[in-house]
N, C-alpha and C positions, 0 to 999 in steps of 0.2 A: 166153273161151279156157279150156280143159279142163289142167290142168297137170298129167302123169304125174310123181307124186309120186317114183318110183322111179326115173327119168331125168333130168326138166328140173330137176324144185329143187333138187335138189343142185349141176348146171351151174352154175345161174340165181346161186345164192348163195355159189358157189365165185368168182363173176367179181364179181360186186357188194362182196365181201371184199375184196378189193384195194384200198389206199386212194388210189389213184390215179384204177381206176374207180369206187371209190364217189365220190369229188370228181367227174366226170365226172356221174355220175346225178344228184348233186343240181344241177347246172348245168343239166342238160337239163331238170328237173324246172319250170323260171323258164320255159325258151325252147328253141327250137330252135337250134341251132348247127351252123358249118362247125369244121373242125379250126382253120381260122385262129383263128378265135374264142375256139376251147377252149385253144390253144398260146399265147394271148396273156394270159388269163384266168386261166389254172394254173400259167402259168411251168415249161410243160416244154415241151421239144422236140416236132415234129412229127412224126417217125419213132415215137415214144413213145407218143401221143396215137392215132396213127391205128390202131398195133396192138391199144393196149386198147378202143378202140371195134370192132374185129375182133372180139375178143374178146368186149365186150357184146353185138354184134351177133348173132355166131355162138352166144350162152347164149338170146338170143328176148329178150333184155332194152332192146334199142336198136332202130329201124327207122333205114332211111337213104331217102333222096329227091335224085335228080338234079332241079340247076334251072341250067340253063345251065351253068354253069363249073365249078361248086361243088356238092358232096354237105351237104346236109344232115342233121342226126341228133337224133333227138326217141326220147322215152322210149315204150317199147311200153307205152301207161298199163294196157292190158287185163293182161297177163304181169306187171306188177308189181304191180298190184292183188290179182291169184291168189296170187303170192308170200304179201301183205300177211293175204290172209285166211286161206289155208293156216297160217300162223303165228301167228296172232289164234285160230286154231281149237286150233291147240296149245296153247296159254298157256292157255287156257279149258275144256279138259278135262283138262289136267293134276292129279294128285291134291295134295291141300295135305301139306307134309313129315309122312313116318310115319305117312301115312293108305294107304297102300296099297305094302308092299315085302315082298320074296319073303324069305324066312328062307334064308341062307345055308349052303353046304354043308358 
């Protein structure tokens, strides 16, 4: 998956900031889960739980899956892998301090 740097990563890691959804991602990260799961797991509410999974869902960061009764939600591995390397790519061409700054105006 191709990640417009100038659109989704900023979504992508404006939702995964959140320390509710980030508690959320790393949970998914073990397993897939229903909300029951995660509201029972995290000790929040369900009204709470479901929005921020809306919310990873709608940044390309969560998939969901009907299975009978129940919605499932598993981590978009592709989306946060790009995240992972988009940011691995920064950190690795970044210049080391005072090797590279514009002189002031």
């Amino acid at each position: 998956m191709r990640v417009d740097v100038d659109v989704e990563l900023p979504v992508a890691l404006k939702a995964v900031a959140e320390p509710l959804r980030w508690r959320i991602v790393n949970a998914l990260a073990a397993e897939e889960l229903c909300v029951c799961h995660l509201t029972e797991d995290l000790g929040a509410p369900q009204p709470l739980i479901s929005h921020h999974l809306r919310v990873l869902r709608d940044a390309g960061v969560v998939e969901s899956e009907k299975w009978r009764y129940w919605t499932y939600y598993r981590l978009n591995t592709s989306a946060v892998a790009a995240l992972g390397e988009h940011l691995a790519a920064m950190a690795a061409t970044a210049p080391d301090p005072a090797q590279q700054r514009r002189p002031c105006c």
